[in-house]
mmCIF file of the N, C-alpha and C atoms, coordinates in Angstrom:
data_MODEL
# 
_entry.id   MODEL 
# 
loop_
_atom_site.group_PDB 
_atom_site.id 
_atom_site.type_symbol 
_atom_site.label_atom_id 
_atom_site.label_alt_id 
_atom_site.label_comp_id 
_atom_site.label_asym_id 
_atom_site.label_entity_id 
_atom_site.label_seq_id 
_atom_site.pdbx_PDB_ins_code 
_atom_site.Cartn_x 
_atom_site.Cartn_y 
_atom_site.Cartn_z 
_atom_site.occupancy 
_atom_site.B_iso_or_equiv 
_atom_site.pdbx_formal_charge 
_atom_site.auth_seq_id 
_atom_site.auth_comp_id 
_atom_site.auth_asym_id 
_atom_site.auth_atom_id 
_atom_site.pdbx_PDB_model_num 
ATOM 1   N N  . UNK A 1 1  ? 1.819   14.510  14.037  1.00 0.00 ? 1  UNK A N  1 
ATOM 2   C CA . UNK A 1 1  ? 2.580   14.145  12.866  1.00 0.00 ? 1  UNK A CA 1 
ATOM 3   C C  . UNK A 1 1  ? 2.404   12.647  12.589  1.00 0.00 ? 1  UNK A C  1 
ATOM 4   N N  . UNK A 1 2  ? 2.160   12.467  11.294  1.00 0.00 ? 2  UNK A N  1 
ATOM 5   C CA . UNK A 1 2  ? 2.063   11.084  10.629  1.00 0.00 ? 2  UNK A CA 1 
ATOM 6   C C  . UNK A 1 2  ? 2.963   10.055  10.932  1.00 0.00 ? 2  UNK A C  1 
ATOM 7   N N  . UNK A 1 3  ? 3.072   9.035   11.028  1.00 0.00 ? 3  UNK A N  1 
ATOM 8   C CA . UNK A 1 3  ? 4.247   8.222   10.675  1.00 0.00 ? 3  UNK A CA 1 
ATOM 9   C C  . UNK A 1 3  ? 4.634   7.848   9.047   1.00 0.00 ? 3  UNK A C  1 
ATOM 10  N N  . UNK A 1 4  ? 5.797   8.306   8.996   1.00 0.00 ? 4  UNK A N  1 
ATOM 11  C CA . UNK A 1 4  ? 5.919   7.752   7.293   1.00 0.00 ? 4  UNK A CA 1 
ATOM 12  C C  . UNK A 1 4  ? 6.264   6.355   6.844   1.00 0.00 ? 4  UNK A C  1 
ATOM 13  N N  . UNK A 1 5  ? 6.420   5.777   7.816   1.00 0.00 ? 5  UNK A N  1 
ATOM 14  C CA . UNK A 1 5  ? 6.656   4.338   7.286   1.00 0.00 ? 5  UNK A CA 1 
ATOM 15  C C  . UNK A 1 5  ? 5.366   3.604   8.710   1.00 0.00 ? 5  UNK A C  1 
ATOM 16  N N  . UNK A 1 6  ? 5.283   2.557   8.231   1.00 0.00 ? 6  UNK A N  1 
ATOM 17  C CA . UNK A 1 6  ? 4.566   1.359   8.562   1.00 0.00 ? 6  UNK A CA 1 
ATOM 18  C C  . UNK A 1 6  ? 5.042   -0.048  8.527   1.00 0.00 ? 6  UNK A C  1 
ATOM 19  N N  . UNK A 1 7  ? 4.726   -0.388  10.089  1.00 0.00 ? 7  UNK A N  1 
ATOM 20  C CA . UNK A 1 7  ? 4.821   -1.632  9.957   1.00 0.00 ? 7  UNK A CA 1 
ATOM 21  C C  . UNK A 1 7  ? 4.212   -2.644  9.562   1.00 0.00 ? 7  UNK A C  1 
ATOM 22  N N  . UNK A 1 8  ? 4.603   -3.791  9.200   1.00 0.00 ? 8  UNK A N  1 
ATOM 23  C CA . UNK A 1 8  ? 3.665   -4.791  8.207   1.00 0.00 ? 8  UNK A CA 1 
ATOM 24  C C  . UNK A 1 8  ? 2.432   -4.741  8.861   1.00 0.00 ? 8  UNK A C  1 
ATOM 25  N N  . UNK A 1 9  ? 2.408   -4.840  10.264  1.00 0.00 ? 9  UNK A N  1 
ATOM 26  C CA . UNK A 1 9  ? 0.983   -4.908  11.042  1.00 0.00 ? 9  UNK A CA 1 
ATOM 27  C C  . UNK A 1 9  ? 0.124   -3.785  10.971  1.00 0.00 ? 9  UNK A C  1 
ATOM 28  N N  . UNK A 1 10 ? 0.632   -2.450  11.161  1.00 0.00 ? 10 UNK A N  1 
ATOM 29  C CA . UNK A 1 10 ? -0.067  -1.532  10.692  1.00 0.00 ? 10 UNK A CA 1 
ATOM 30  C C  . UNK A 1 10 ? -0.864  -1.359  9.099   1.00 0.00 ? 10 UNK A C  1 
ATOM 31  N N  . UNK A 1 11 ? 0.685   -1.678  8.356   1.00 0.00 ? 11 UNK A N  1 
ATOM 32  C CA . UNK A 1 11 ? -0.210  -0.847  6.921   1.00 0.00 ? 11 UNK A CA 1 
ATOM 33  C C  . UNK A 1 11 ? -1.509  -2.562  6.780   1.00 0.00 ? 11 UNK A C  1 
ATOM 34  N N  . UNK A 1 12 ? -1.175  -3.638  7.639   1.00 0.00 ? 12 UNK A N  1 
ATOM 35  C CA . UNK A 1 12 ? -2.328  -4.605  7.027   1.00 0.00 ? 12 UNK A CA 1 
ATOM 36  C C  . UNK A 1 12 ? -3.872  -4.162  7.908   1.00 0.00 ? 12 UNK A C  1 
ATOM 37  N N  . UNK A 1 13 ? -3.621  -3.575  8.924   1.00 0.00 ? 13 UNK A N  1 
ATOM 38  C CA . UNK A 1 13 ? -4.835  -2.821  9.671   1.00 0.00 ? 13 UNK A CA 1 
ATOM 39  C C  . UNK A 1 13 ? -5.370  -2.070  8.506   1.00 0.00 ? 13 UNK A C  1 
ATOM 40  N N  . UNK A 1 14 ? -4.570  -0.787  8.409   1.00 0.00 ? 14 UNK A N  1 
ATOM 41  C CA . UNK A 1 14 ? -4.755  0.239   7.472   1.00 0.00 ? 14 UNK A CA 1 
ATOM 42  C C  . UNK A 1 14 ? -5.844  -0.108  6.296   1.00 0.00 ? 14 UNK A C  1 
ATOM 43  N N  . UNK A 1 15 ? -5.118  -1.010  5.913   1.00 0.00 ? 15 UNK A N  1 
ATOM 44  C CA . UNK A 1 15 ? -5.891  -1.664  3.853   1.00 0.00 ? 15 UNK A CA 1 
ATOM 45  C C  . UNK A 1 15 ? -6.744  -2.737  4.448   1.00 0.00 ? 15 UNK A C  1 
ATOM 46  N N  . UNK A 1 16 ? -6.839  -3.123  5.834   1.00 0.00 ? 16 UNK A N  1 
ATOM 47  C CA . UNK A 1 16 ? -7.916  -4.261  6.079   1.00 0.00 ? 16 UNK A CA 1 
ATOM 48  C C  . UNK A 1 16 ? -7.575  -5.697  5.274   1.00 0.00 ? 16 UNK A C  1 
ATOM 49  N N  . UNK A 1 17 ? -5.739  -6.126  5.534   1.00 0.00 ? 17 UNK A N  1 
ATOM 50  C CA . UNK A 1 17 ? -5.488  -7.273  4.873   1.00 0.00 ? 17 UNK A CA 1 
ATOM 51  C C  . UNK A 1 17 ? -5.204  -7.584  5.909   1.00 0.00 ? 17 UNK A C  1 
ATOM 52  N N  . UNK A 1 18 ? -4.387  -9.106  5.759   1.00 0.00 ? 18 UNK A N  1 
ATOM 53  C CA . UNK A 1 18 ? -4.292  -9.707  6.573   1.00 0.00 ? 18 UNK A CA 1 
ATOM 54  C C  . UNK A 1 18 ? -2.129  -9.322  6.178   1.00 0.00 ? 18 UNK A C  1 
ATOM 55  N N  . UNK A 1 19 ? -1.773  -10.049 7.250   1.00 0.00 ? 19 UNK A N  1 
ATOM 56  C CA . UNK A 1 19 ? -0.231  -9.705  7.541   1.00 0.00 ? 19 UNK A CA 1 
ATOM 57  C C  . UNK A 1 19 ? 0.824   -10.365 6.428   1.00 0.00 ? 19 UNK A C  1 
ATOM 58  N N  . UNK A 1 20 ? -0.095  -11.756 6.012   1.00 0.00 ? 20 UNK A N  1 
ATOM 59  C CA . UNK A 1 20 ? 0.574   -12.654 4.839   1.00 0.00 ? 20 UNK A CA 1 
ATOM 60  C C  . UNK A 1 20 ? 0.191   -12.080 4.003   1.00 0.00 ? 20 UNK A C  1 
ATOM 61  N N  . UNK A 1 21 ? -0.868  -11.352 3.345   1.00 0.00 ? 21 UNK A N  1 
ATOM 62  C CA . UNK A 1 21 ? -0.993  -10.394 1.772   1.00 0.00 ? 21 UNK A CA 1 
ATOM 63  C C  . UNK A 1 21 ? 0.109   -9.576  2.094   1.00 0.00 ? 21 UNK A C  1 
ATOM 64  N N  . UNK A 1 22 ? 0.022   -8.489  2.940   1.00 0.00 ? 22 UNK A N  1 
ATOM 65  C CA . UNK A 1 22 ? 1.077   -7.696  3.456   1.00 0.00 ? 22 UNK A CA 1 
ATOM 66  C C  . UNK A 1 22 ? 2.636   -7.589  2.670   1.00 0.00 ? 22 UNK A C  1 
ATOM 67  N N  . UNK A 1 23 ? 3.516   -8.719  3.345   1.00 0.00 ? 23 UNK A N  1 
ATOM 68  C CA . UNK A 1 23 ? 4.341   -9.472  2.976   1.00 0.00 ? 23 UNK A CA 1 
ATOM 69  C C  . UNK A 1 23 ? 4.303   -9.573  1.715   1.00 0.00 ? 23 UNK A C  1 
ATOM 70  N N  . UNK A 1 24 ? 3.397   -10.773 1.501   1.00 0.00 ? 24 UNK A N  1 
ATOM 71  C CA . UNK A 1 24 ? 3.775   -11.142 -0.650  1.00 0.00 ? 24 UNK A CA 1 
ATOM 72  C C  . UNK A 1 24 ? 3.292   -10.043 -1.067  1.00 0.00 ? 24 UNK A C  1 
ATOM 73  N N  . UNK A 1 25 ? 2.461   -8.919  -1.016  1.00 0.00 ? 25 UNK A N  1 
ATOM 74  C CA . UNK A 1 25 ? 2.583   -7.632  -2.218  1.00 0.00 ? 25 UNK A CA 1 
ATOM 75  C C  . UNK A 1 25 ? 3.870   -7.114  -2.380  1.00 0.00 ? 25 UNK A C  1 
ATOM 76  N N  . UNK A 1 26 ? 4.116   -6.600  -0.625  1.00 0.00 ? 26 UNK A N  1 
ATOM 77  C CA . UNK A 1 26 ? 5.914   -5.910  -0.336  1.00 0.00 ? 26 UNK A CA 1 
ATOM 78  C C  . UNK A 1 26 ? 7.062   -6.975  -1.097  1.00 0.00 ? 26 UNK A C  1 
ATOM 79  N N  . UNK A 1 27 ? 6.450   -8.087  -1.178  1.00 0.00 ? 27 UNK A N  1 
ATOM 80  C CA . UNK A 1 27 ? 7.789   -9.353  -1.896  1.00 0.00 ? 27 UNK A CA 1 
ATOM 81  C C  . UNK A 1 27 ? 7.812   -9.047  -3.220  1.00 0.00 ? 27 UNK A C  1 
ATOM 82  N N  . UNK A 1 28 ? 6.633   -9.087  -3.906  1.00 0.00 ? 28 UNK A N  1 
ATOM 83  C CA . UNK A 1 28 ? 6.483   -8.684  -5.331  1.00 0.00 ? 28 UNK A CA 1 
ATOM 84  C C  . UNK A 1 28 ? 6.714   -7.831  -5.773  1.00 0.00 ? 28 UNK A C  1 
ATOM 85  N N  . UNK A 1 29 ? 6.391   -6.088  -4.649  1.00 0.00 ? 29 UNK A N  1 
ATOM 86  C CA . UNK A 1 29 ? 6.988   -5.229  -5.156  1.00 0.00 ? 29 UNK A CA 1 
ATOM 87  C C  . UNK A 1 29 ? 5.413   -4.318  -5.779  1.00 0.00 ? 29 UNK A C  1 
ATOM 88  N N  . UNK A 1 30 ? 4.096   -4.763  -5.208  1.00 0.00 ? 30 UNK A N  1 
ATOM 89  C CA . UNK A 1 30 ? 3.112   -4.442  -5.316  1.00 0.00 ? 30 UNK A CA 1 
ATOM 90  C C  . UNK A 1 30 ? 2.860   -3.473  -4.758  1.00 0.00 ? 30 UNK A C  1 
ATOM 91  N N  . UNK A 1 31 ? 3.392   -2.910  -3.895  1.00 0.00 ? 31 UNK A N  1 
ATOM 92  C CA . UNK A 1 31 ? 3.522   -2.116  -2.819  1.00 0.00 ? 31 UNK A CA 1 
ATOM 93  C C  . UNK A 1 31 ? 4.097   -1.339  -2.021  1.00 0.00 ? 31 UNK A C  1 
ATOM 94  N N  . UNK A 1 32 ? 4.545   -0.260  -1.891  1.00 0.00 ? 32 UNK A N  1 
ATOM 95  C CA . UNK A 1 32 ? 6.056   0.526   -2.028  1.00 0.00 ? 32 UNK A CA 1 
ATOM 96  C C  . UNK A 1 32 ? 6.608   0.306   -0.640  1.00 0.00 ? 32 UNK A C  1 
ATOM 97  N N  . UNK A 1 33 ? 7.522   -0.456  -0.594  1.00 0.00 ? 33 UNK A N  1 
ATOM 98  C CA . UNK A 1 33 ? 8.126   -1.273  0.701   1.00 0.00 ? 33 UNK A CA 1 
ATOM 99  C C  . UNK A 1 33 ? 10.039  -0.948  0.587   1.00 0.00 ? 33 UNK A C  1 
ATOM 100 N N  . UNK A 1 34 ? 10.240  -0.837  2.054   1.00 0.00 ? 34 UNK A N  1 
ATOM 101 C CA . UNK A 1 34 ? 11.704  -1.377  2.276   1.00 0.00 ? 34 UNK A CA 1 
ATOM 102 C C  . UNK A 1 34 ? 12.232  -1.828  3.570   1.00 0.00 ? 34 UNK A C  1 
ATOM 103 N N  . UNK A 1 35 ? 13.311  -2.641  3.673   1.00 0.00 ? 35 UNK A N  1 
ATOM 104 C CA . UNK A 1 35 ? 13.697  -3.486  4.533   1.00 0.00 ? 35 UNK A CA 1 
ATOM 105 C C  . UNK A 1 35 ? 14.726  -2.234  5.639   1.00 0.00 ? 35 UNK A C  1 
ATOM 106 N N  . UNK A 1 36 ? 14.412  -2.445  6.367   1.00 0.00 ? 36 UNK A N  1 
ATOM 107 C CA . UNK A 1 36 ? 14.616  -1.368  7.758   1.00 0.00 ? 36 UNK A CA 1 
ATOM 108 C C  . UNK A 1 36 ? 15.243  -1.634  8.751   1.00 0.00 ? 36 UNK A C  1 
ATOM 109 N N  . UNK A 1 37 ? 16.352  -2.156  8.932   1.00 0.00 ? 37 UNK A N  1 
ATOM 110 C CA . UNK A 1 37 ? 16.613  -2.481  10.271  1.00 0.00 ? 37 UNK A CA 1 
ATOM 111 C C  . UNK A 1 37 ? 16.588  -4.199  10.451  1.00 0.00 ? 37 UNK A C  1 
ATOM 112 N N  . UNK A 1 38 ? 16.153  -4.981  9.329   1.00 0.00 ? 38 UNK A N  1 
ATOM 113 C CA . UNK A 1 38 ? 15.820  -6.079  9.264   1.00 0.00 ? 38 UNK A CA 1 
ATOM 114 C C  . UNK A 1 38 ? 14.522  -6.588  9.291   1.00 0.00 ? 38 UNK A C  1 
ATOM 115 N N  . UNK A 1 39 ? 13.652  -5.580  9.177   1.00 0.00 ? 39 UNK A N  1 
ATOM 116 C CA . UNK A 1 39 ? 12.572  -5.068  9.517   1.00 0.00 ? 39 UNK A CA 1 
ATOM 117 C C  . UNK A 1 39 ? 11.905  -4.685  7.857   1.00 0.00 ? 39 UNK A C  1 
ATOM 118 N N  . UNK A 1 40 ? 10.841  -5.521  7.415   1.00 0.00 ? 40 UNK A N  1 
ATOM 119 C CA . UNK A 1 40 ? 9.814   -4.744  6.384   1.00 0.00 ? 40 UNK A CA 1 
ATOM 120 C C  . UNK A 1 40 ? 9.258   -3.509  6.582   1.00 0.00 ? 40 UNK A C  1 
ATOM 121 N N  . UNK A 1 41 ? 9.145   -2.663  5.947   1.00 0.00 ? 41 UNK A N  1 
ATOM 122 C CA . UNK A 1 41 ? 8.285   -1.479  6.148   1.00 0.00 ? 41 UNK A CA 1 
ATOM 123 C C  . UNK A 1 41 ? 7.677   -0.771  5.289   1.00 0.00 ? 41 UNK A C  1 
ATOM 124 N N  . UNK A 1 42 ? 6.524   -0.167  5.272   1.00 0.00 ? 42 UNK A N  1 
ATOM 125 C CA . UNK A 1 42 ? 5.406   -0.026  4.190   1.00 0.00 ? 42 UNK A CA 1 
ATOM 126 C C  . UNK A 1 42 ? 5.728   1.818   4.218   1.00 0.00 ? 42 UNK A C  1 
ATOM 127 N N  . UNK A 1 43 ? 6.322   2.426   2.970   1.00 0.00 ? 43 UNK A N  1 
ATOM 128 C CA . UNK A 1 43 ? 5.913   3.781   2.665   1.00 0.00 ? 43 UNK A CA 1 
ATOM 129 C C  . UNK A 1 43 ? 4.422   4.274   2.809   1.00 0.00 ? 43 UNK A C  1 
ATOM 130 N N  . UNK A 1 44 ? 3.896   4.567   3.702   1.00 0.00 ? 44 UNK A N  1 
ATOM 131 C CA . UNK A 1 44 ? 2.833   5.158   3.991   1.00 0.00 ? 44 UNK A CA 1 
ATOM 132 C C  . UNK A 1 44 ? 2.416   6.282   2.540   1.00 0.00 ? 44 UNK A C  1 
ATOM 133 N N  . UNK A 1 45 ? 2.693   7.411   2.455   1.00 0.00 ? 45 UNK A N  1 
ATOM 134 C CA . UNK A 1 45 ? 2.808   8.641   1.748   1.00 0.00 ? 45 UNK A CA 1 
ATOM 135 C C  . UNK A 1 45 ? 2.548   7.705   0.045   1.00 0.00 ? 45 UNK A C  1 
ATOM 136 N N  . UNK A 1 46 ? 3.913   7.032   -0.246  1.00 0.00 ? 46 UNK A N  1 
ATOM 137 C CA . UNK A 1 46 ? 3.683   6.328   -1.646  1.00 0.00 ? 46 UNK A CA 1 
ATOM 138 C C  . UNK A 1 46 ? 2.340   5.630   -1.625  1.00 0.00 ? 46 UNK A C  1 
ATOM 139 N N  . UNK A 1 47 ? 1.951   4.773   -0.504  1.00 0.00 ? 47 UNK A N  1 
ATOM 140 C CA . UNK A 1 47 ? 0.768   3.992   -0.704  1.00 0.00 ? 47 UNK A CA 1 
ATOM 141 C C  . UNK A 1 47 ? -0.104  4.536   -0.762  1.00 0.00 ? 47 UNK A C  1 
ATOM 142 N N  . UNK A 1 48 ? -0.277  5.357   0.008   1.00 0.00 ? 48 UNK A N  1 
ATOM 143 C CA . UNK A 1 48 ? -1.127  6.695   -0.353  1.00 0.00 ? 48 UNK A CA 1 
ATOM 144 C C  . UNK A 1 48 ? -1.311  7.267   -1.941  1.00 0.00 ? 48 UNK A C  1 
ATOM 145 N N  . UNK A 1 49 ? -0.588  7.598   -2.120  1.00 0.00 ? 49 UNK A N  1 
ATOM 146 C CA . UNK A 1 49 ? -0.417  7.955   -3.539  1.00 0.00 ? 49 UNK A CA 1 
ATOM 147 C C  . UNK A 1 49 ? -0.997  6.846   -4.572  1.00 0.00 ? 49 UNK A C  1 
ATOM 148 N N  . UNK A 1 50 ? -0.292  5.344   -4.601  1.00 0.00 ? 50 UNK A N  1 
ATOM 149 C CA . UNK A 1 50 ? -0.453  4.157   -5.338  1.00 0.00 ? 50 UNK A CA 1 
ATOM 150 C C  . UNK A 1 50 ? -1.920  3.884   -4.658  1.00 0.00 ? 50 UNK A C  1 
ATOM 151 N N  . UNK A 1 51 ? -2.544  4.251   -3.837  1.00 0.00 ? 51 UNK A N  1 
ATOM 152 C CA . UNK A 1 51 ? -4.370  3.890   -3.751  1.00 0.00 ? 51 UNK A CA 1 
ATOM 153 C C  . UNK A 1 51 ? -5.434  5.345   -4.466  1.00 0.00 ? 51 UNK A C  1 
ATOM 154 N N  . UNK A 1 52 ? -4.537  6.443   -4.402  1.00 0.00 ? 52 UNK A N  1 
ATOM 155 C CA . UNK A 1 52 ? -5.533  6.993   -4.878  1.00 0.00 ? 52 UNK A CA 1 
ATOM 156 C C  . UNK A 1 52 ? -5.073  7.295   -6.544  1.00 0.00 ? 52 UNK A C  1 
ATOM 157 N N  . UNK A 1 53 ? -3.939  6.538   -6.966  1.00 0.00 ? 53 UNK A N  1 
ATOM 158 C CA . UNK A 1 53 ? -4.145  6.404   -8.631  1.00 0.00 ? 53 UNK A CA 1 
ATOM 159 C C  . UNK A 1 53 ? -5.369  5.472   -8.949  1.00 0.00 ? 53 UNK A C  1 
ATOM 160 N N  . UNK A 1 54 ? -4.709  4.336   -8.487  1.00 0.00 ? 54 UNK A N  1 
ATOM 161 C CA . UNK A 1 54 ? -5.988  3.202   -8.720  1.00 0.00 ? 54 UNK A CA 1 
ATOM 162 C C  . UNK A 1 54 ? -7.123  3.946   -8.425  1.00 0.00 ? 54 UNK A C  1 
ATOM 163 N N  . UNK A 1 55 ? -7.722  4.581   -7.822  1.00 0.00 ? 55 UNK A N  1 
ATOM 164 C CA . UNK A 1 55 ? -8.791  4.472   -7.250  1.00 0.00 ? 55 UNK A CA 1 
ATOM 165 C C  . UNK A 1 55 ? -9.296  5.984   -8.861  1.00 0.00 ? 55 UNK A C  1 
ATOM 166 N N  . UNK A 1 56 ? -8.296  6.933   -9.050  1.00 0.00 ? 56 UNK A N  1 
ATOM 167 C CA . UNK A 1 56 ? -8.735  7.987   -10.132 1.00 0.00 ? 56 UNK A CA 1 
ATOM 168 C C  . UNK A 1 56 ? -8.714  7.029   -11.443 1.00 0.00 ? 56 UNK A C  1 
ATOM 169 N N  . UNK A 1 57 ? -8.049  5.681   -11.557 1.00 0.00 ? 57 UNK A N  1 
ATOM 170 C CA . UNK A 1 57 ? -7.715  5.153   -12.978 1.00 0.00 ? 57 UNK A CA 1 
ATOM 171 C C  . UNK A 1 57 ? -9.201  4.432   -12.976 1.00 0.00 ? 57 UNK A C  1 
ATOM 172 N N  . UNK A 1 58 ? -10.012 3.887   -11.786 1.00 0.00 ? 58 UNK A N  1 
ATOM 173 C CA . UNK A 1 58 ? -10.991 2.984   -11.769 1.00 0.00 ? 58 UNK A CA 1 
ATOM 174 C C  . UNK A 1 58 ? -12.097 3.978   -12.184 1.00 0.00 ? 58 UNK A C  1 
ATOM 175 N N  . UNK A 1 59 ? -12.545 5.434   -11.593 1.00 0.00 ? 59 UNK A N  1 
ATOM 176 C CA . UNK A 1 59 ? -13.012 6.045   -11.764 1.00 0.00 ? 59 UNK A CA 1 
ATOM 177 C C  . UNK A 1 59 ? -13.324 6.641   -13.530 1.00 0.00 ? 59 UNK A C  1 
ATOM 178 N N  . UNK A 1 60 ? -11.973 6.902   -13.965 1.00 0.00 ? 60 UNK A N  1 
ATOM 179 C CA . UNK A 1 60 ? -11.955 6.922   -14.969 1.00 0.00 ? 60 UNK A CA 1 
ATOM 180 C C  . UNK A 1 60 ? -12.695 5.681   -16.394 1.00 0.00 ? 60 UNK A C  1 
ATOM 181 N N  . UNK A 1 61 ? -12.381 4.590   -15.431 1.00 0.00 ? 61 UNK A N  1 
ATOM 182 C CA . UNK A 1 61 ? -12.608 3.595   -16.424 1.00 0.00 ? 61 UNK A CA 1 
ATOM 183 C C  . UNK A 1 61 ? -14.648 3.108   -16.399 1.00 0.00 ? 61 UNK A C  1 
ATOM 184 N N  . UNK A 1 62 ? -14.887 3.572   -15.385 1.00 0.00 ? 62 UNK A N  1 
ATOM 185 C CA . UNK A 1 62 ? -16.394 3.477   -15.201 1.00 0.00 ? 62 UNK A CA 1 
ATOM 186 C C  . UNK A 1 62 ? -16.756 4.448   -16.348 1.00 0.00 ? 62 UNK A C  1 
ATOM 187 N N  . UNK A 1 63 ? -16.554 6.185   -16.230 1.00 0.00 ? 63 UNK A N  1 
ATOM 188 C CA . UNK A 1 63 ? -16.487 7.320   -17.212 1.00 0.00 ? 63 UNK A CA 1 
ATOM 189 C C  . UNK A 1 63 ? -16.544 6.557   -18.160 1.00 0.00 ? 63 UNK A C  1 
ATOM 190 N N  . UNK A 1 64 ? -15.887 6.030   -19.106 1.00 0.00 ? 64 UNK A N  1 
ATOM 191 C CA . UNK A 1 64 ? -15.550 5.429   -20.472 1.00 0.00 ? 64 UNK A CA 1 
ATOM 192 C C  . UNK A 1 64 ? -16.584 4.718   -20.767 1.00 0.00 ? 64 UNK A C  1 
ATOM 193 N N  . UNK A 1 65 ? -16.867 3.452   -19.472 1.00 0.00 ? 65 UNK A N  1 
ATOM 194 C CA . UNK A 1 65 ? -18.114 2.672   -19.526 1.00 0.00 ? 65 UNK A CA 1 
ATOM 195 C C  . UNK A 1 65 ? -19.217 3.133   -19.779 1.00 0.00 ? 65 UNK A C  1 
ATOM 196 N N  . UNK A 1 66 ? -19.425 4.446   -19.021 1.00 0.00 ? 66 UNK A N  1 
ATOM 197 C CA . UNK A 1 66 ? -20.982 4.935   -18.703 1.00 0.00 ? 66 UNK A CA 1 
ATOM 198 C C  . UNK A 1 66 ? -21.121 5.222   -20.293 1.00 0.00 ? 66 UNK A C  1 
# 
């Protein structure tokens, strides 16, 4: 079984950022985050979701190009 949340260190493994992007996306709200225990934590499942829109909206937008 998955873990559904992530810690800042994980989801920055995960996306191959570093721990300070991490942070300021989850600050901005770039990134589907909540505070846990005192603790940041990254919705796994949503981010999931929020990478493979981007990734069908980019797709799409090449389509248009071609």
């Amino acid at each position: 079984m998955q873990k559904r949340w992530l810690t800042v260190a994980d989801a920055a493994k995960y996306l191959s950022l570093s721990v300070k992007t991490i942070y300021a996306q989850a600050t901005k709200g770039e990134i589907p985050s909540a505070k846990i225990g005192g603790s940041v934590r990254i919705d796994k499942k949503k981010l999931d979701e929020q990478l493979e829109n981007q990734i069908l909206d980019m797709e799409s937008k090449v389509k248009d190009w071609i």
